[in-house]
Structures are given as structure tokens and as C-alpha cells.
N, C-alpha and C positions, 0 to 999 in steps of 0.2 A: 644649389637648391634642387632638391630630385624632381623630379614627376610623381604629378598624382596619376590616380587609378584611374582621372577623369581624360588625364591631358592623353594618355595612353592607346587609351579605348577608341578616343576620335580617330583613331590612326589604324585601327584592325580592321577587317573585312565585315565584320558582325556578324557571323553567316552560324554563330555556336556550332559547329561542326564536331568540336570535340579530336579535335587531329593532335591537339597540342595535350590531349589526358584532362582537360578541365573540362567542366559541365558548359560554364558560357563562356563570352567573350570578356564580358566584362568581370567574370571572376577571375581570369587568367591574366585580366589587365591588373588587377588588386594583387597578383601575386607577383607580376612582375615589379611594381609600386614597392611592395617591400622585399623586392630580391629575391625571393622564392623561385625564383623563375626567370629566364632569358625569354628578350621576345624572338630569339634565334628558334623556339622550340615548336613556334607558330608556322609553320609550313606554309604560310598562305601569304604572310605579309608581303607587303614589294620593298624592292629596292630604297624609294621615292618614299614611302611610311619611315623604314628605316632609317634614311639620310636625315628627315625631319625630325625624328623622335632622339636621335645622337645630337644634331645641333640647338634641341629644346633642352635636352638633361646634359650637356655642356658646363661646367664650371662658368657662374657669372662673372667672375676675374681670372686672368689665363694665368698660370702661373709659369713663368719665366725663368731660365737658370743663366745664369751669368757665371764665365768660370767653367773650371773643368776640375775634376779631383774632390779630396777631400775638403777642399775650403770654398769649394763652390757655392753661391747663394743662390737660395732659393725664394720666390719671393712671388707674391698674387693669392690666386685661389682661397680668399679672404671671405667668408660667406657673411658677417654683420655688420651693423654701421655702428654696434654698440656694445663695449666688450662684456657687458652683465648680460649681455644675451649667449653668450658663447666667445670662449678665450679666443682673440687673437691668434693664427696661426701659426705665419711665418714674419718672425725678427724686422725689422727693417735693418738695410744695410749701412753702415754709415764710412761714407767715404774721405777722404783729404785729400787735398789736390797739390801737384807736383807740375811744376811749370818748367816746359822742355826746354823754354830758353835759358834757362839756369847755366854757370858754366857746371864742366864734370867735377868738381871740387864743393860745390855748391849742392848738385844731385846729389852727392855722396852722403853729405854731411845731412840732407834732409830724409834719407832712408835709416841713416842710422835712429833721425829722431824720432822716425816713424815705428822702426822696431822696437823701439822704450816705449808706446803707447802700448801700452797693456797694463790692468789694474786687477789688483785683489779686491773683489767686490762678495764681502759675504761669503767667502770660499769659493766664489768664480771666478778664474781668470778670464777678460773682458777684453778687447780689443775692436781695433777699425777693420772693418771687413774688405774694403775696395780701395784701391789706389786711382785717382783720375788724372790722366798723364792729360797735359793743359797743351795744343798746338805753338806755336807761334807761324803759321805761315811754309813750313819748310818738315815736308815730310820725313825727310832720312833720319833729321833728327830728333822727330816724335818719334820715329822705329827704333832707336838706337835707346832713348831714354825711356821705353816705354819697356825695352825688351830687357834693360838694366831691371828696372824696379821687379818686374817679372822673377826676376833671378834672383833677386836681393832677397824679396818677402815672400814670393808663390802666393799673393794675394791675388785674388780675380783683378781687372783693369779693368777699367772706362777710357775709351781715346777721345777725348776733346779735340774737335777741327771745325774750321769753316768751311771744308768741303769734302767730295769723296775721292778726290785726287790729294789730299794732306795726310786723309787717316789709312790711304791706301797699301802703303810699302808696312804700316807694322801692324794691319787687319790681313794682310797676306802671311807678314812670319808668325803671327800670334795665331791664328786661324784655333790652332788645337787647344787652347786655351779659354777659347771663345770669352773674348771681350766684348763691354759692350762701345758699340759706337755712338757717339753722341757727338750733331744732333740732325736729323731732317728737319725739314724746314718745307715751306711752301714753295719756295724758291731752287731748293735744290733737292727733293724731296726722291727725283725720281732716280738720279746718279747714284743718293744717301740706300735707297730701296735695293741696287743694283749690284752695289757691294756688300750689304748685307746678304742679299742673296747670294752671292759668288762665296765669299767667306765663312759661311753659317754661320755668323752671328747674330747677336739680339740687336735691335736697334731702337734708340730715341727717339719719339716722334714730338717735335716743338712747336709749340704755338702760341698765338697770344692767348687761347683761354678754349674753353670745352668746345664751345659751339663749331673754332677752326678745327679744333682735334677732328669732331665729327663728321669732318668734311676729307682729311689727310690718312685719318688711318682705314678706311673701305680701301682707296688707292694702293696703299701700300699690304696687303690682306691680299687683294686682286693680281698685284704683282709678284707675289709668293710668298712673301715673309710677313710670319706668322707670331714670330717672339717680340714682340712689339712692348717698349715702354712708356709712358705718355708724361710730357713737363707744358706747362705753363709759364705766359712770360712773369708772369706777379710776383713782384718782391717784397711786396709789404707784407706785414701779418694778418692786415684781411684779405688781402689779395688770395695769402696762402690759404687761408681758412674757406674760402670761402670758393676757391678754386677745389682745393681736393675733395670738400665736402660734397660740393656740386656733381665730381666726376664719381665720388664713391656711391653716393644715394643714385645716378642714374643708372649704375652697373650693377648694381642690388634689387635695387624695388620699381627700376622701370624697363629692367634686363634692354639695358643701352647696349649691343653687343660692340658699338663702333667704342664704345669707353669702357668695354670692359679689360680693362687691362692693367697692371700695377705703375705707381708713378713715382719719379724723380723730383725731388726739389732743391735747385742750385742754392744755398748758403752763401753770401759771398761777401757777408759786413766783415769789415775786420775789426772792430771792435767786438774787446771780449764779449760782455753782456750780453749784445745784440745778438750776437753769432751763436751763441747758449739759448738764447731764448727760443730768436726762433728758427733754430735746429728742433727745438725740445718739442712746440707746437707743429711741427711737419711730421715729428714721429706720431704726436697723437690723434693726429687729423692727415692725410694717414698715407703717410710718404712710405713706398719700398724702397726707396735708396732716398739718403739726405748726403749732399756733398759740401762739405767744408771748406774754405779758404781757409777760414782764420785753425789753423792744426795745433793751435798749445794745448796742454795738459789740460786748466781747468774748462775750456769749454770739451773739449773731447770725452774728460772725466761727468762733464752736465748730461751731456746726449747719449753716454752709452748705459749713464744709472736710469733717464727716462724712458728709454728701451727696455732697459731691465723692467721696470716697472709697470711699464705698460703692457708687454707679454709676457709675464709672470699670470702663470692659472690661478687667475683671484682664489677658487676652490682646493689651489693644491700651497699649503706655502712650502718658502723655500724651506730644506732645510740638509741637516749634514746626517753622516752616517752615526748612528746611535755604538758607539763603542770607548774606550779608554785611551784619554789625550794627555799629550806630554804638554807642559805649558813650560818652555825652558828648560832645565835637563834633574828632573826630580831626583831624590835618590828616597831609599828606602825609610826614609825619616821626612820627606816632604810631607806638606798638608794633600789632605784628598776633599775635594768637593765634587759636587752632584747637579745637574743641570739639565735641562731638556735638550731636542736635538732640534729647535729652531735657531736659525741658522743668526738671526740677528740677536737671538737671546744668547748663543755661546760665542759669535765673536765680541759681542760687548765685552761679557766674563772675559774671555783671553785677553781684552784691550787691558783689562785695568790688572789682571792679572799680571799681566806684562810690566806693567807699569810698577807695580810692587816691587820687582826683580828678585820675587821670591818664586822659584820652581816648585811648581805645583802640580798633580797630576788630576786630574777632568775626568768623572765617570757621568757620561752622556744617554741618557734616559730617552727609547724612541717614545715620544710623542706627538706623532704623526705630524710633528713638525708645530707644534705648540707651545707658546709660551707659561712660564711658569704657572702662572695664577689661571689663565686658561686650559691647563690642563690640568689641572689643581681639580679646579670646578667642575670640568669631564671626567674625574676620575683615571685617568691617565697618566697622572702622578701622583702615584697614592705609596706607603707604604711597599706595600708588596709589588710595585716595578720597579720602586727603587731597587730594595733587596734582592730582585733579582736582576738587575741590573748591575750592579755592585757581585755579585755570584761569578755572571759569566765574560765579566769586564776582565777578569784574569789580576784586578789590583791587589787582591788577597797574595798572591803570590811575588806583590811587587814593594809591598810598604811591611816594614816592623812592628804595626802600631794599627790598632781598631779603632781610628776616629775617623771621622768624616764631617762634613759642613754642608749643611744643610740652611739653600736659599733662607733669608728672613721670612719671606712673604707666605709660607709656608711652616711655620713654625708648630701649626699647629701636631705636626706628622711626624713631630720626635720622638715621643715615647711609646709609640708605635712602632716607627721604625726600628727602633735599636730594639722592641722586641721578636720582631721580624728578622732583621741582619745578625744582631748579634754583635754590634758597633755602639761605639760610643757617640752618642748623636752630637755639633755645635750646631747653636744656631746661628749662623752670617747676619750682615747684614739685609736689612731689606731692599737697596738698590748696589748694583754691582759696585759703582763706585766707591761704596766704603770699602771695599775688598784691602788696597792696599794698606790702611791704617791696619785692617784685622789681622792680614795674612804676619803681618811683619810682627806681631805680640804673638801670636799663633804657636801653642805647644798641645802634643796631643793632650787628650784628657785618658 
């Protein structure tokens, strides 16, 4: 949240001297307000204004990296409580947990199943961001499995210990990778603080609920380590609800700087249901990392679509690149149809296309990511972007045959169209699913 021109101004000399090229104080406060201006340009300010004015216009959630490289996550710096105010930022992370007491045949076989966790979701490929390597009591070999998984997937890590003598030996060899550690505690807060410092890594701060946070992280701030993530002991779903809400509304609108920070929340039902649900409710109440116990497909497959959805730019939809798709392997006597480039409106068509086992080739209309009848109604699937769509799709040079199919719901745009293209218009069905009944009787006209 910036500074106003008000909060600025408290902090200048007043003295309008005009050293910095502006008439007053307070007008060169209003340009620094909106960027026009550094307060570095103010000659007069102190030190003590400055340190003030830097930890007032501060990010009210820090934002954290976990990880090093390209698959590093990034996570805080969240400025609403409510995403119709402004999209969501940064993803939440979502982790699975790999338990070091496992034997090595057992590790093995659970990384492989961790690299099969990736889905086609709407033309994204989706996956778990964080592996959380789980202690059992014996440091060498959290280092040992922790420095495996490291190597297997190049995922960020989380090291799960009960103390800072467990997460030691593989927060020394990991260091450049920067994991995070998990967890502080009240009880061991200050060894947990000692090696996050020594290591530069980010660290966990646990507690049973905000009010202890607000008491553990100044301490640990004061001791030097500044990448701080904050958990909660609550397992329940109001527990959770009511924990994150509490820590996110004080870090926003009551600029709590001791809770300003991104948070973790431990998953650890093993039941499917449970573990989906409320994973699902921590991403939207408003966990930067959620860690899984239970790692099967469909709850993984629940939490990574409710991610998707919940930081998807309500204002931008998804959608795929506007160009000419193979559906199967067409040849020059395939059918041709016409589609928009929203992304849940042409994998449906490809699904039942698919399903037809008739090779078909896809000419993909940009409409800024709009479904059929909505951009129908925007004018953005009119006639004339079909036809030029169909132009520079390059399909004229791929089929024998001037026909095309053209969505039902649209029908009205035929006899236009074909005098626009210069094609032979059909009209499909009006829901994709009749596709494979039509495509399979389908000859050009």
C-alpha cells in the first residue's frame, strides 16, 4: 500500500525552500506520492525521515522466496483480503510430504510418484511446487533424503525437524538452494532463528494462533532473520478460516508489521475428502504454502485446479493462442471447424472431438479469450474474423475442400460468412457434444 502525499509531508522539513525544483513541500510531497519524484531529491531530509518513510511504504506482506533457480517460489506481497478488489498475486505453493524414515526403496518409489503429479489443465501443465522432507529424529538422514528428493525433482524443499540440531547437516549441504525450515517454536525458537541465520534460509514461525505469532516473530526480526513464514497450530476448518483470515486482515488494514508475513498450513487428514477440502479452503483463505500428507492424484488434482482458480485474473480469461489445430492427424479431406480461443471452449471441442476418432483440423478465432455466444454478442466473432481467421490460419493450403462448421449457437453468421470466406458454411451442433455423432456422417458440402 503506497504513501499518501499526506503521510510524506509529515516527514519533510516544511521549510519550501524549493532546493528540490518544486514550489512547496507539500507539492513535492504529492509528486513523490505518485513517483514523479524521489524523496532522495529533497536535500534537506534526515536520515531518521528517510528510515521512517522506507518502513511506512514497505510491502504489508514480505514477500519470501523459497528455492533458488527457476522453480523457486515466490510467495507474500499480497496487497487485498478480496480478490474483486485486485487479482491475487503470487500462486500459493502446494507441497507433499516425503517421510525420511522411509527405507531407500520406498523414497525412491515415492519420487517417482511425485514426478507423475503433473496435469493438463486447460492447456497448462500443473504440478506440486515443494517437496517437505518429514524428520524422524536423526539428522544424517533427513540430509541424505532430503539431498535425494533435491536431485530427483530440483523442486524447492521444506525440512521438517523438531529441532535445529535435526535440520542441521542438510540446511548446511542445501544452503544454495535455500530451503525452507520448518518449524520455530517458543520453545526452540532461538537455536531455529540461529540457523536460519547461519544458513540464509527462510524460516517457520509456529504457534498456537496470531496473538503467540505476535509475540515470536519481533524476536526473531531482532535476531536478523527477516524471511520469515508464519503457521498456526488449527487443524480444523474454522480453526483454519479463521486463523489466516485473522493474520491476513491484521497485515492489510491494521498494518500488523509483526503478521505481516505469508503463511503455511499443515494438511495432514489422510482421508481423501478431507485432505481436498481443506487444502482447497487454505488456498482460498489464504495459505502461501499448503502441505499435504495425503499425495494421491485426486486430492492433488482438487488443490492445484482451486489454485488455478483462485489466481486466475478474473478480468483476463484463460485462454490458448488464436491459430490452426491438428485434432488427431487430419489429412486434406478432414472436416474443418471454427472456435474461439477460450481455452475451456476449445479443450471441450478437442474432448469430444477426440472422442469421435475423426481427425479434424481447428481454425481458432482470437477472441480475447471469449466464449462462443460471448463473443458472438461483443462482436468478436462476427463474420469477418472468422474469414480472416480462416485466411491466415494457412488451412486453405492444408484441406481439398471449401467447407467448414460453424458452432450451432451461432448460426445466425452463415450466409454471411460464406460471403465473406468464400466457403461452404455447416452449421454443427449447438453444444460440442454432439460433435461426434455429426463429425462421423460429415462430408463436405
Amino acid at each position: 500500500m503506497g504513501l499518501t502525499a499526506v503521510d510524506i509531508f509529515k516527514h519533510l522539513p516544511k521549510t519550501n525552500c524549493r532546493d528540490c525544483g518544486v514550489p512547496t513541500c507539500l507539492a513535492f510531497a504529492m509528486k513523490v506520492a505518485q513517483k514523479q519524484a524521489s524523496l532522495e531529491d529533497c536535500p534537506h531530509v534526515t536520515e531518521e525521515a528517510k528510515g521512517a518513510l522506507a518502513g511506512e511504504s514497505a510491502p504489508p506482506i514480505r514477500l519470501v522466496t523459497v528455492g533458488a533457480g527457476d522453480r523457486k517460489l515466490e510467495i507474500g506481497q499480497e496487497t487485498v483480503l478480496f480478490r474483486h478488489e485486485n487479482t491475487f498475486q503470487r500462486p500459493c505453493g502446494i507441497a507433499v510430504m516425503l517421510d525420511a524414515g522411509l527405507d531407500d526403496a520406498a523414497v525412491d518409489a515415492k519420487l517417482d510418484h511425485f514426478r507423475a503429479l503433473e496435469f493438463d489443465r486447460v492447456g497448462m501443465m500443473l504440478g506440486i511446487s515443494l517437496i517437505a522432507v518429514k524428520g524422524t529424529g536423526e539428522g544424517a538422514r533427513l540430509a541424505a533424503v532430503a539431498q535425494k528428493a533435491s536431485e530427483a525433482l530440483g523442486l524447492p524443499l521444506i525440512l521438517m525437524g523438531a529441532s535445529a540440531a535435526e535440520l542441521a547437516p542438510a540446511a548446511s549441504a542445501l544452503k544454495e538452494a535455500r530451503p525452507l525450515l520448518h518449524a520455530a517454536t517458543a520453545e526452540n525458537l532461538e537455536e531455529m532463528v540461529a540457523l536460519a541465520k547461519e544458513s540464509g534460509c527462510p524460516l517457520v514461525i509456529q504457534a498456537a494462533g496470531p496473538a503467540e505469532l505476535c509475540e515470536l516473530t519481533p524476536k526473531a526480526v531482532e535476531a536478523g532473520v527477516q524471511d520469515l513464514i508464519l503457521q498456526t497450530e488449527g487443524a480444523s476448518n474454522s480453526a483454519i478460516l479463521q486463523d489466516q483470515t485473522v493474520v491476513r486482515r491484521a497485515a492489510l488494514t491494521k498494518k500488523e508489521r509483526r503478521l505481516g508475513y505469508p503463511t503455511l498450513v499443515l494438511v495432514e487428514d489422510e482421508d481423501a475428502l478431507d485432505a481436498a477440502g481443506k487444502a482447497s479452503l487454505a488456498i482460498a483463505k489464504y495459505a502461501g504454502i499448503v502441505v499435504l500428507r495425503n499425495d494421491s492424484k485426486p486430492v492433488l488434482l482438487a488443490a492445484i485446479t482451486a489454485r488455478l482458480n483462485v489466481y486466475t485474473d478474473p478480468q483476463k480469461p484463460i485462454q490458448i493462442e488464436a491459430k490452426l489445430y491438428e485434432v488427431g492427424e487430419p489429412t486434406d479431406q478432414s472436416p474443418v471447424l471454427v472456435t474461439t480461443n477460450f481455452s475451456l471452449t476449445y479443450f471441450t471441442v478437442e474432448g469430444d472431438v477426440s472422442a469421435s476418432k475423426v481427425p479434424v483440423w481447428v481454425v481458432v478465432v482470437d477472441t480475447e479469450g471469449t466464449s462462443v455466444l460471448t463473443a458472438w454478442a461483443s462482436e468478436k466473432f462476427s463474420a469477418e474474423s472468422i474469414a480472416a481467421a480462416i485466411k491466415s490460419s494457412g488451412v486453405e493450403d492444408k484441406v481439398g475442400h471449401r467447407s467448414i462448421m460453424l458452432p450451432g449457437g451461432v448460426a445466425v453468421l452463415k450466409a454471411k460468412l460464406e460471403d465473406e470466406s468464400g466457403w461452404s458454411v455447416q452449421v454443427g451442433p449447438r453444444e460440442s457434444s454432439g460433435l461426434p455423432t455429426v463429425l462421423r456422417n460429415w462430408s463436405a458440402a
